[in-house]
Legacy VTK file of the C-alpha trace (Angstrom):
# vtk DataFile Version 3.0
C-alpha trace
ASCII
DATASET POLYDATA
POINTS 104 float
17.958 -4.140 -5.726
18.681 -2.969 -2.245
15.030 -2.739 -0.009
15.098 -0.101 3.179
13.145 -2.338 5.693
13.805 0.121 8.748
13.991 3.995 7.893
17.229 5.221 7.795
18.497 8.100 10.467
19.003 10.677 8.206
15.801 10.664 6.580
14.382 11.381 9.935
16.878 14.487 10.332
16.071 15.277 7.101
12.398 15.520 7.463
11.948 16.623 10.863
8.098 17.879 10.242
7.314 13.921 9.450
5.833 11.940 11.746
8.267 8.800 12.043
6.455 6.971 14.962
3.829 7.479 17.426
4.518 5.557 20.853
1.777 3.677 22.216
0.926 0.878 24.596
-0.950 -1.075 21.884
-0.838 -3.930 20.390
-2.147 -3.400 17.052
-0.944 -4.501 13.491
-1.971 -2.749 10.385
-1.361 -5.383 7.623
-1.144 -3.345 3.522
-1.023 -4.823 0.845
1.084 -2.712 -2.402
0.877 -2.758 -6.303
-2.239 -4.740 -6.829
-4.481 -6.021 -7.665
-3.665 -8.800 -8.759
-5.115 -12.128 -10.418
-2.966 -14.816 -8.302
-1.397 -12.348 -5.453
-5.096 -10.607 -4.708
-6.588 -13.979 -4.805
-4.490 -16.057 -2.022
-4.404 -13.079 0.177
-8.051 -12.653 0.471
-8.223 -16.546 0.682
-5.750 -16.483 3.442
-6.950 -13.461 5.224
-10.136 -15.076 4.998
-9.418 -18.134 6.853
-8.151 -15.995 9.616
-10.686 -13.390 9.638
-8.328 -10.826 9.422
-9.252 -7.131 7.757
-6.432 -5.703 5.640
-5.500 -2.248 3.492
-4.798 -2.561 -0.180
-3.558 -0.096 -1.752
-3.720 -0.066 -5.244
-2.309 1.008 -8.626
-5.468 2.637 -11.151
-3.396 0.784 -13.993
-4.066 -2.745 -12.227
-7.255 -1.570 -10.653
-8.869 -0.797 -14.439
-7.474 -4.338 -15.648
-9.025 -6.107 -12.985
-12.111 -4.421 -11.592
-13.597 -7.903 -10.236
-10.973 -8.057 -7.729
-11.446 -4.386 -6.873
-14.866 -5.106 -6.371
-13.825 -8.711 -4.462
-11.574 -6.707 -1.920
-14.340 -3.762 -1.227
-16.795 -6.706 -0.938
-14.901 -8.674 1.854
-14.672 -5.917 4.430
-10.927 -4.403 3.371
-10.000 -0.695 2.579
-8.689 0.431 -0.265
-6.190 3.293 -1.001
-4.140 4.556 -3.597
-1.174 3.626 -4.807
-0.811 6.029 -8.089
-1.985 5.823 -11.110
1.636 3.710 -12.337
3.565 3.864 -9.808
6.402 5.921 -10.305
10.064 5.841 -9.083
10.215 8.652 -6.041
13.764 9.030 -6.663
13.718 9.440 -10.612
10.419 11.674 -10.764
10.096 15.154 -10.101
7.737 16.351 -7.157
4.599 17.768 -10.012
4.503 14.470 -11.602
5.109 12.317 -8.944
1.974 14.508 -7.534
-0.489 14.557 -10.467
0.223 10.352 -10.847
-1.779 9.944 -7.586
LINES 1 105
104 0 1 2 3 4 5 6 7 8 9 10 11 12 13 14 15 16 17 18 19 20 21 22 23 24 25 26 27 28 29 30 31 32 33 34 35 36 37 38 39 40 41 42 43 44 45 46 47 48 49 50 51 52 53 54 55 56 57 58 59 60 61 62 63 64 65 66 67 68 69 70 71 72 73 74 75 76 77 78 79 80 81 82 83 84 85 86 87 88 89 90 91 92 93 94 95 96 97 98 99 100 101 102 103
């Protein structure tokens, strides 16, 4: 499987009414965290993020989120945000734009 780590041109032409970037003098990193939680993944991150006394964004799928509610509750508890992720996360290619929509 084939990952886009930069976004392509045309996606940019494509959706002109996006906003792409923002240009700033700033130094800031956002760090996010996809898909979980997670028993093992969740875990080390908050340990690591921890020991660095970093804050972090993780945004979440309600599937993993109602199998592990502990770890919900362990992210909201250390300081980090949460956001959503979908309820199963869905292919954005495959699914159509009403239930790609009603999944969130």
């Amino acid at each position: 499987m084939k990952y886009i780590y930069k976004t392509r041109w045309w996606m940019k032409w494509w959706y002109p009414s996006l906003i792409w970037e923002i240009k700033t003098s700033s130094k800031d990193v956002y760090l996010t965290f996809d898909d979980g939680p997670h028993e093992e993944a969740t875990s080390t991150a908050l340990s690591v993020l921890e020991s660095y006394g970093v804050q972090a964004t993780f945004f979440m799928l309600g599937q993993n989120a109602i199998k592990h509610p502990k770890l919900v509750e362990s992210v909201r508890n250390k300081g980090h945000r949460i956001g959503n992720h979908g309820m199963v996360h869905l292919s954005g290619w495959s699914t159509s734009t009403g239930q790609y929509v009603a999944d969130a």
